[in-house]
VMD Tcl script that draws the C-alpha trace (Angstrom):
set ca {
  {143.68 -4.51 95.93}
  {146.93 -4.96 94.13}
  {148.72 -1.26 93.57}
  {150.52 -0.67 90.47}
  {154.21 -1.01 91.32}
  {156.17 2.01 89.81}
  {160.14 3.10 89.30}
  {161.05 6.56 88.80}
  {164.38 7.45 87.40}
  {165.61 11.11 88.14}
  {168.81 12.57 88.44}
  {167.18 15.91 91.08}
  {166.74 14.49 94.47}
  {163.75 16.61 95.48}
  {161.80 15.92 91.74}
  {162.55 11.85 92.38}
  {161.08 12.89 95.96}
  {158.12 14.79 94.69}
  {157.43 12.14 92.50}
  {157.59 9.40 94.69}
  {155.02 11.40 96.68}
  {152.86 12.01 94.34}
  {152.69 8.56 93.00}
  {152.30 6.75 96.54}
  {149.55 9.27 96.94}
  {147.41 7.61 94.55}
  {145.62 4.46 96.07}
  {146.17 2.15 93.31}
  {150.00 2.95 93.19}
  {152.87 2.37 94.89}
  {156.72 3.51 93.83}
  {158.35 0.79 94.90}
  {161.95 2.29 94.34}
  {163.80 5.27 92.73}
  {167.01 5.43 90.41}
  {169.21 8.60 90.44}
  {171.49 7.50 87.32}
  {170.58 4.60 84.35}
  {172.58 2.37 85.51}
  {170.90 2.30 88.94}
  {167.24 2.12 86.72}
  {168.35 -0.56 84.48}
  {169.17 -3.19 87.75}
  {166.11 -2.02 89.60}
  {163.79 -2.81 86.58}
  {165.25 -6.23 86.59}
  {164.86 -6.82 89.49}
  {161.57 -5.16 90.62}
  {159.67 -5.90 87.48}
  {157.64 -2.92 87.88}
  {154.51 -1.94 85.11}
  {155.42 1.45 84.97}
  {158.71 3.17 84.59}
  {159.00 6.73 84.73}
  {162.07 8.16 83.40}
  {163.78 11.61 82.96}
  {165.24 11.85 78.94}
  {168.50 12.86 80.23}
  {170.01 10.78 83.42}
  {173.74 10.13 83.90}
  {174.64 6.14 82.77}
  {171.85 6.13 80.72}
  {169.01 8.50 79.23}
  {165.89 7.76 79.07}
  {165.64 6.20 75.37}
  {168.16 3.54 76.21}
  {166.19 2.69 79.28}
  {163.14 2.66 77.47}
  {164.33 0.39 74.33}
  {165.57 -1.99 77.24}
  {162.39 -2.18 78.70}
  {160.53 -3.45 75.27}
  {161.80 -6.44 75.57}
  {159.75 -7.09 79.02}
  {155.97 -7.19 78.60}
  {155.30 -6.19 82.35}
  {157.00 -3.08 81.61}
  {155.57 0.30 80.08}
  {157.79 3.01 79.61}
  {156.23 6.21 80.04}
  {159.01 9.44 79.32}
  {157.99 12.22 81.93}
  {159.05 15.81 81.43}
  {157.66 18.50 83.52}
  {158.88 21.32 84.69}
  {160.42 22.35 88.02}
  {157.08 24.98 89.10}
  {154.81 22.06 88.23}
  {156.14 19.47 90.87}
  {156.70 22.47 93.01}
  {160.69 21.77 93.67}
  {161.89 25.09 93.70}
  {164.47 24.62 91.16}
  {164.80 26.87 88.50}
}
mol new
graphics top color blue
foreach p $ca { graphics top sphere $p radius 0.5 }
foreach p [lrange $ca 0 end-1] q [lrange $ca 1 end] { graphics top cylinder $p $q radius 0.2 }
display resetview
């Protein structure tokens, strides 16, 4: 079975890390790499070609819209805006 290859942008270590874990827990996904800054999320995309970004609206480099207008251009790419907060991925920032 091919897994759905996912990026996650985040600028809080332990929500990228919560998120990572919570995608690879799913058996038809797999993050295949994680961007702390826009910059970082722009180069991965290119490179990684992944089908589904998720992005924090506010990351250092970059937010979140900018990424996501880049990624319209690629069809293999659906940008999907996360926002959650810190109690629901269990972090412990508050």
């Amino acid at each position: 079975m091919t897994k759905t290859r996912v990026v996650v942008a985040e600028n809080h270590p332990s929500v990228r890390e919560n998120l990572r874990y919570l995608i690879n827990a799913e058996p038809d996904m797999e993050c295949v790499a994680v961007a702390r800054n826009g910059r970082q999320c722009i180069e991965l995309c290119r490179q990684l070609l992944p089908e589904i970004l998720v992005v924090d609206e506010i990351l250092p480099g970059a937010d979140g819209l900018a990424i996501a207008a880049i990624g319209r251009g690629d069809s293999a790419l659906l940008n999907v805006a996360a926002r959650a907060p810190a109690e629901l991925l269990d972090v412990g920032e508050k």
